[in-house]
MMTF fields as JSON, N, C-alpha, C and O atoms, coordinates in Angstrom:
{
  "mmtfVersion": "1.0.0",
  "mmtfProducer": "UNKNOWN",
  "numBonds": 263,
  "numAtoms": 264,
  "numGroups": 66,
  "numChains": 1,
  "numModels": 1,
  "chainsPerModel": [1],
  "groupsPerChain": [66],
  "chainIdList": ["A"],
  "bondAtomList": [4, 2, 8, 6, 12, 10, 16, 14, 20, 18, 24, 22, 28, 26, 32, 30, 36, 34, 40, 38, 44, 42, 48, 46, 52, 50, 56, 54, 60, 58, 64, 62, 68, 66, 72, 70, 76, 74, 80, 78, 84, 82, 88, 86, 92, 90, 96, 94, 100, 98, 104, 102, 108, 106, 112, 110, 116, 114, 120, 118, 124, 122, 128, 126, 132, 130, 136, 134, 140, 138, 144, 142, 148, 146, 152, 150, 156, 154, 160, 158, 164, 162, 168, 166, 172, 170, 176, 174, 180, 178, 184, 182, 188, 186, 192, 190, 196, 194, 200, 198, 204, 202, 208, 206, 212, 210, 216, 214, 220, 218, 224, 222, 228, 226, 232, 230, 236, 234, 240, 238, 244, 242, 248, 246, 252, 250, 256, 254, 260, 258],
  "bondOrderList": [1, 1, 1, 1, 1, 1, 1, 1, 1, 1, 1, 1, 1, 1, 1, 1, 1, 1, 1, 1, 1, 1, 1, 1, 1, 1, 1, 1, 1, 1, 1, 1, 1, 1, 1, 1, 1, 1, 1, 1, 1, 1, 1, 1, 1, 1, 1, 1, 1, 1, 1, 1, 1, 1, 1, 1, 1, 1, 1, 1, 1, 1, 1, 1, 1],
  "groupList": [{"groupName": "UNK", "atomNameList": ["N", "CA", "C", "O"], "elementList": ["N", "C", "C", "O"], "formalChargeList": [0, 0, 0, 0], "bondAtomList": [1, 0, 2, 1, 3, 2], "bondOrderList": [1, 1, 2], "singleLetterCode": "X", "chemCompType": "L-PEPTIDE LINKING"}],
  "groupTypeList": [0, 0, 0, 0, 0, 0, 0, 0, 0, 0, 0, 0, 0, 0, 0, 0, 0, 0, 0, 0, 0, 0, 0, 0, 0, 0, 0, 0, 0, 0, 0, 0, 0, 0, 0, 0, 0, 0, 0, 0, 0, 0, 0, 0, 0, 0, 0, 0, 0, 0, 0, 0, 0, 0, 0, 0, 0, 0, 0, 0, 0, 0, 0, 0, 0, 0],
  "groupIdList": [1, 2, 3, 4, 5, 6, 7, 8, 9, 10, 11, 12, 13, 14, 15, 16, 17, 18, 19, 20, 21, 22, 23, 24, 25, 26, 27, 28, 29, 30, 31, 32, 33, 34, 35, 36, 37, 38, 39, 40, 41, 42, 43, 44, 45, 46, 47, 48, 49, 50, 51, 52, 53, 54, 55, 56, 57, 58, 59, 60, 61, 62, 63, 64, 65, 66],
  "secStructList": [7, 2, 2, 2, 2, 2, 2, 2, 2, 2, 2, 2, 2, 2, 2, 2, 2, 2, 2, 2, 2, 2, 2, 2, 2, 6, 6, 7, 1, 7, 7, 1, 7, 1, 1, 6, 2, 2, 2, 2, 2, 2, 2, 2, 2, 2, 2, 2, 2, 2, 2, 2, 2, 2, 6, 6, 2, 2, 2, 2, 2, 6, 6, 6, 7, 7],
  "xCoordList": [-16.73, -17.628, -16.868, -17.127, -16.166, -15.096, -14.323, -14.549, -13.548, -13.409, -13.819, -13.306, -15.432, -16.265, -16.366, -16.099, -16.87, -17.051, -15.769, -16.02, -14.934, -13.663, -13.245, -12.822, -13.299, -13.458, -14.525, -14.091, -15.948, -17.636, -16.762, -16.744, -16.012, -15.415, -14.225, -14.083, -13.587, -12.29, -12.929, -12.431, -14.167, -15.075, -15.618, -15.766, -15.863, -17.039, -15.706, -15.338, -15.023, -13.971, -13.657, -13.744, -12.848, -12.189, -13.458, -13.15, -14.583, -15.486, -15.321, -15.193, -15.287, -15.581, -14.468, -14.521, -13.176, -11.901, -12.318, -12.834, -12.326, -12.193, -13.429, -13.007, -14.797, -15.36, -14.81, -14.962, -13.873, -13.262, -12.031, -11.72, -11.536, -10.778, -10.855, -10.282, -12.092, -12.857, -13.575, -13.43, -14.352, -14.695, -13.319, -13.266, -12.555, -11.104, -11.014, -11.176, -10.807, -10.084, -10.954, -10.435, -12.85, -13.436, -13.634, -14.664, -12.951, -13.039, -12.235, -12.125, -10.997, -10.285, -10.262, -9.407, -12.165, -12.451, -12.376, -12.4, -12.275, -12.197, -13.766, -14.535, -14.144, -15.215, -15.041, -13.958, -15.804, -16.194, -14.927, -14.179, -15.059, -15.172, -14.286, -14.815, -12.857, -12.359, -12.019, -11.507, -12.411, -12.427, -13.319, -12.953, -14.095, -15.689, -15.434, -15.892, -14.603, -14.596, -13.268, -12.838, -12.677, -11.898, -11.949, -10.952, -13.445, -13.942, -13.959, -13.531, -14.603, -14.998, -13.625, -13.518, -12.585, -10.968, -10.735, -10.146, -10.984, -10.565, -11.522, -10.917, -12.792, -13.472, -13.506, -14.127, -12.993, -12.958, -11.479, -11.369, -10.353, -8.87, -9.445, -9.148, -10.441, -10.046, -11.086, -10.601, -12.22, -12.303, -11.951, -12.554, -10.903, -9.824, -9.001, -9.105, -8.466, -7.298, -7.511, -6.748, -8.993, -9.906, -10.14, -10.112, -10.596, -10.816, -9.688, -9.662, -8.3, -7.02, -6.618, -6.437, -6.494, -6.2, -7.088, -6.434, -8.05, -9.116, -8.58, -8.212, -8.356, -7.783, -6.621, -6.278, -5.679, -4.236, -4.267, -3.319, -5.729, -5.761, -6.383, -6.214, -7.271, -7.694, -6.813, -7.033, -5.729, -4.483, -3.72, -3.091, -3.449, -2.579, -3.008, -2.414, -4.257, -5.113, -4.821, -4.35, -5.596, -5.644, -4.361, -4.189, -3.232, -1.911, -1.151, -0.015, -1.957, -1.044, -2.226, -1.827, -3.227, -4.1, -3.821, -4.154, -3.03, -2.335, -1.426, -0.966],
  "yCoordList": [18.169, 17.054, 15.79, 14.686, 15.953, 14.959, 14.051, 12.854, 14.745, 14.451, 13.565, 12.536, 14.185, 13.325, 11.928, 10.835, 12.171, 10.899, 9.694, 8.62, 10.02, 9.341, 8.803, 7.647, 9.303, 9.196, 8.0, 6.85, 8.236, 7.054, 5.779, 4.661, 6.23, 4.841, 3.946, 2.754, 4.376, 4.026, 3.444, 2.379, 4.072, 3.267, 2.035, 1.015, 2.367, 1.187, 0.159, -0.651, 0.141, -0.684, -1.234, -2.457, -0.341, -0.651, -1.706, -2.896, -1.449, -2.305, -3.588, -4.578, -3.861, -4.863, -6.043, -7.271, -4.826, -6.258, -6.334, -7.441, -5.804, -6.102, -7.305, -8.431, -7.267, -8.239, -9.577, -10.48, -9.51, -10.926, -11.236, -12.308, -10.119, -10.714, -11.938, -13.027, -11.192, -11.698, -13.683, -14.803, -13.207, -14.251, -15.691, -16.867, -14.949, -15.787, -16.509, -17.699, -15.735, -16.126, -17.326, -18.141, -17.309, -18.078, -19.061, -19.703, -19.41, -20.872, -21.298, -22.304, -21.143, -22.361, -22.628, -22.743, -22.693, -23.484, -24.689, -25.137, -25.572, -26.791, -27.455, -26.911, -28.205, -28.617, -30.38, -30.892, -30.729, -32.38, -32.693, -33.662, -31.294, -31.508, -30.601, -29.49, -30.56, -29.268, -28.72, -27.624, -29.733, -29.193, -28.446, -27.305, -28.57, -27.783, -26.485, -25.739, -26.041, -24.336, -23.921, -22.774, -24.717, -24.224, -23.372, -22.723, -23.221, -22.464, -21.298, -20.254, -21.521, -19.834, -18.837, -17.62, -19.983, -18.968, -18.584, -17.503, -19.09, -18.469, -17.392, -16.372, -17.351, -15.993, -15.355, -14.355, -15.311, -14.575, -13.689, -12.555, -14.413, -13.806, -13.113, -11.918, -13.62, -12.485, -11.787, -10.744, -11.785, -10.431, -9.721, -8.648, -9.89, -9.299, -8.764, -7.542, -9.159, -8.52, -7.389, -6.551, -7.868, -6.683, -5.789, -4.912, -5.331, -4.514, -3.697, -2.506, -4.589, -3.952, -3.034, -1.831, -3.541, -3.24, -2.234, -1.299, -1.992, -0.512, 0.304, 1.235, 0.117, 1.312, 1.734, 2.556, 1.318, 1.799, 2.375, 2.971, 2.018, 2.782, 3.725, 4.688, 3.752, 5.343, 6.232, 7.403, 5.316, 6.487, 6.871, 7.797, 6.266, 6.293, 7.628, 8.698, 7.155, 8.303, 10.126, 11.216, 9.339, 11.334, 11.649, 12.462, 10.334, 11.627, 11.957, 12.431, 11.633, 12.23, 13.61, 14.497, 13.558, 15.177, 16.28, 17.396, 15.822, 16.672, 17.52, 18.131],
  "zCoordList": [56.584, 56.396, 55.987, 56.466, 55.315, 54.626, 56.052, 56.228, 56.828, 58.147, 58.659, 59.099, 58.597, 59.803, 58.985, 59.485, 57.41, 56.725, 57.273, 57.818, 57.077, 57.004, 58.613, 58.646, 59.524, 60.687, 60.718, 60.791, 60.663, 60.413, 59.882, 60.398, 58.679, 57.676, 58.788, 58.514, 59.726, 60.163, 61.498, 61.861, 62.461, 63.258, 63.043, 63.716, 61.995, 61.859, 61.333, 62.185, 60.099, 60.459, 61.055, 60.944, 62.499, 63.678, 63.873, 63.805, 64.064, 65.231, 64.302, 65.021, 63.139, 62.706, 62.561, 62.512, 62.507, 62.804, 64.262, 64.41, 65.161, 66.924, 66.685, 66.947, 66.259, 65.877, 65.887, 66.71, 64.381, 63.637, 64.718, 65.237, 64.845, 66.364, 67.14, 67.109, 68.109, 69.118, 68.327, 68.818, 66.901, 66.852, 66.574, 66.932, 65.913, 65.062, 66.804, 67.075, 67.485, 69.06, 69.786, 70.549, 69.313, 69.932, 69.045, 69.25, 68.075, 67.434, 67.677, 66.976, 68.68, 69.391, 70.887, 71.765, 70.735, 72.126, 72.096, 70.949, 73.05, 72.363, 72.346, 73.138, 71.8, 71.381, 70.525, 70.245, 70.38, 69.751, 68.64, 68.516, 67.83, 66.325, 66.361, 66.371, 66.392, 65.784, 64.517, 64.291, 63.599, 62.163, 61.978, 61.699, 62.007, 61.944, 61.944, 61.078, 63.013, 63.089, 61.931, 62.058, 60.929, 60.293, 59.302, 58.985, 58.495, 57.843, 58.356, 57.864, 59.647, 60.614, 60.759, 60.902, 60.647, 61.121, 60.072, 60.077, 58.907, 57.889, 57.34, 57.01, 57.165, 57.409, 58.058, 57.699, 59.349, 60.377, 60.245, 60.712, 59.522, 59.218, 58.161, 58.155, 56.938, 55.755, 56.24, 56.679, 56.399, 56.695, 57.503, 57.506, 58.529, 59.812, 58.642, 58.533, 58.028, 57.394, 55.919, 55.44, 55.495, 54.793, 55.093, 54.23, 56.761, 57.373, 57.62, 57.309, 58.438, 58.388, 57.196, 57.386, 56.102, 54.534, 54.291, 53.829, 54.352, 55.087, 55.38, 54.663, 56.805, 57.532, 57.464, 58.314, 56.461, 56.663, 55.001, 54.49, 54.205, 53.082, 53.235, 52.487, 54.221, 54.298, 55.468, 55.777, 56.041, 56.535, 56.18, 56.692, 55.073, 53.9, 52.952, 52.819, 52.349, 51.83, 52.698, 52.375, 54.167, 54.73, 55.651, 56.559, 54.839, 55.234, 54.239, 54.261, 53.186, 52.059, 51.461, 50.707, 51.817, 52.071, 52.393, 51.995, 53.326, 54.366, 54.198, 55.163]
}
């Protein structure tokens, strides 16, 4: 059961940096105003790199289980 939990935790993760990815990547379209989206890159990096910091603590975690 533990497994599967941990596995659910490292999905949903994954989906959510590929998310901040995708969005980090579409605030340098160009547009009017390019300050405007400078806030968005920077929420879009920390929580990209929250998520990262996630998943290499819970690989970290289930290979030292092991």
């Amino acid at each position: 059961m533990r497994v599967i939990v941990a596995i659910a935790r490292s999905l949903i993760l994954l989906f959510i940096f590929a998310f901040c990815v995708f969005g980090f990547l579409a605030t340098f379209e160009p547009t009017g105003s390019p300050g405007t989206f400078l806030a968005f890159r920077i929420g879009y990096a920390a929580v990209g790199f929250g998520c990262l910091g996630g998943l290499v603590a819970l690989t970290i975690r289930r290979m030292r289980k092991e």
